[in-house]
N, C-alpha and C positions, 0 to 999 in steps of 0.2 A: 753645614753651617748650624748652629746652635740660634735659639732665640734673640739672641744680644744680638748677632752681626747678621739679622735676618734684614733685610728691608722689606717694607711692608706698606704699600702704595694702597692709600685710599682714593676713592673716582668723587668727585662730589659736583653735581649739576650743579649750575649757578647759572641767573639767567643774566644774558647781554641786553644791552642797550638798544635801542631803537633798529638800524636795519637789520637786525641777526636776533629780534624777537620770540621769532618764535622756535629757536634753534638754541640748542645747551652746549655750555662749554664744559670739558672734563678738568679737574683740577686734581694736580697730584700731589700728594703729601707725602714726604718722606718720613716716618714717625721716629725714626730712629735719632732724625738731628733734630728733635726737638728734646728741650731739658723738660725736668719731673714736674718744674711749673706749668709752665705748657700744654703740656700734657693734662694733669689733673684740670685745667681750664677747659682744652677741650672737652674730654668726658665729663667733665661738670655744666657743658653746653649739652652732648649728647642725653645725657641723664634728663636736661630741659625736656630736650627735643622730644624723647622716648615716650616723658609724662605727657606733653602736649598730644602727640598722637595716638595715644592709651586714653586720654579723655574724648578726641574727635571719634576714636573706634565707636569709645558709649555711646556718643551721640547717634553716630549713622544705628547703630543697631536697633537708637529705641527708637527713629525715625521709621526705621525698616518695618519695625514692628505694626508700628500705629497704621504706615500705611498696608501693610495685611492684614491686619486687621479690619481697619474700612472696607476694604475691597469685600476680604469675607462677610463683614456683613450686608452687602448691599444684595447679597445673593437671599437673605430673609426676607428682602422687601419682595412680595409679589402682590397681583393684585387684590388675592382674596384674605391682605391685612387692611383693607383700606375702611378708612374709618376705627379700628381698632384702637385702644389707649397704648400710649407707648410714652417712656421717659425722654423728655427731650434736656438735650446737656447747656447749661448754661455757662460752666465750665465745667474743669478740668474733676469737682468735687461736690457739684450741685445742678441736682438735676427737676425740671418740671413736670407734671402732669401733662400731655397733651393727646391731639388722635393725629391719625394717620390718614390725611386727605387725600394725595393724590402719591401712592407709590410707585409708580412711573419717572418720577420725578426727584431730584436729592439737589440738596447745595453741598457744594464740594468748597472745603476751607485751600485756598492756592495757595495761602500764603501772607502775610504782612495786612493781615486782617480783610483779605476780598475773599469775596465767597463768589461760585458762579452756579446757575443753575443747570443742571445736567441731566440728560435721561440716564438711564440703569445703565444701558451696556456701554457708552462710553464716559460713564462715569469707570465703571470696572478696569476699562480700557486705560484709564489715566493712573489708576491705581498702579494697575498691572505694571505700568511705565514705569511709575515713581519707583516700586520695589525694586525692577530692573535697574537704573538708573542708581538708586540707593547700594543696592548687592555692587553694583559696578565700583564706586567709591570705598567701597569696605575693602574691596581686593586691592584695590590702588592703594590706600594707606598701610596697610597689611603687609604689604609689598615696601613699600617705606620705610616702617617701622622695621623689620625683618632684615634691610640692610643697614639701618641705622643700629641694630643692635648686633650686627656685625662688625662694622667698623669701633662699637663703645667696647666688644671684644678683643678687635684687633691692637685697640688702643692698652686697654688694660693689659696682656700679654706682653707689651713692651714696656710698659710700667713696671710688672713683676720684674723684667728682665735687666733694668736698671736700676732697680732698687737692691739687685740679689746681687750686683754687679761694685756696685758701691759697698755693698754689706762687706762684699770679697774684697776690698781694697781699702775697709777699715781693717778689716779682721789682719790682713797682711801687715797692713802698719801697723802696728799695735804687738805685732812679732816681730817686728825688726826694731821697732823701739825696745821691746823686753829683751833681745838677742843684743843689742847695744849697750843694754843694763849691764847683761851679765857679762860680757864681753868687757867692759870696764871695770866694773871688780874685782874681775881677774887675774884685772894688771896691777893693783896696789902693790905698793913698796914699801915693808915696815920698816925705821929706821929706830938701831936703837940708842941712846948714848947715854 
């Protein structure tokens, strides 16, 4: 079979309704009985889609980062910085003079502006978590993104396939219109009187 008369079955989870929550349904596509409008819409979604989780990728990663970064530094704090000057961050660009009271001790930012107070080794502990947790998520969209750019493949392939299909069925006609040209001049009849 050649490209055109391939069928070419996309799987796409979707999720159900209330009793079958938490369970995915497969949906199959047949790309091939879909027209070039169609088509380009959908890969005009998938193209969405692709960019949408190319920007969530940055995100987890610089997620990933900060909290490695936390964690590695909580390994500075020992006891014999205590009372030392250290910059403390008021944001993300502006930082304070302050000391270092009790290094046993950190507030860890959770989230949606709570801070909790924590000792060193389970504060590391949560770090450690969130990295895990983070790493976890980068593979799962990774993983998304990777068959979504599969099937913006699969779709494109059949796009070629009908456009080169069509091209072939101008180009035919367009010879049989000129083969009917000449085929009629042929036949002229001069009369003379």
């Amino acid at each position: 079979l050649d490209a055109k008369d391939q069928i070419i079955l996309i799987y796409a989870k979707t999720k159900q309704t209330s009793e079958m929550a938490n369970k995915s349904q497969v949906q199959t596509i047949d790309l091939t009985k879909l027209n070039l409008m169609q088509l380009t819409q959908f890969k005009n979604q998938l193209d969405q889609d692709l960019q949408f989780y190319q920007e969530s990728l940055q995100n987890l990663k610089v997620a990933q980062m900060k909290f490695q970064e936390s964690g590695d530094s909580l390994v500075k704090l020992t006891p014999d910085n205590q009372d030392n000057e250290i910059l403390v961050p008021l944001t993300g660009s502006m930082y304070v003079p302050g000391k270092l009271s009790n290094p046993n001790k950190v507030l860890v930012d959770v989230g949606t502006g709570y801070y909790l107070e924590k000792d060193i080794e389970p504060a590391k502990e949560y770090f450690t978590k969130k990295v895990k947790y983070v790493s976890e998520q980068i593979e799962k969209v990774q993983g998304i993104g990777n068959e979504k750019n599969k099937i913006r493949e699969a779709v494109m392939d059949v796009m070629e396939a009908k456009l080169q299909g069509q091209f072939a069925q101008q180009q035919a006609a367009k010879a049989r219109r000129s083969e009917e040209h000449t085929s009629d001049s042929s036949h002229i009849t001069i009369s003379y009187a």
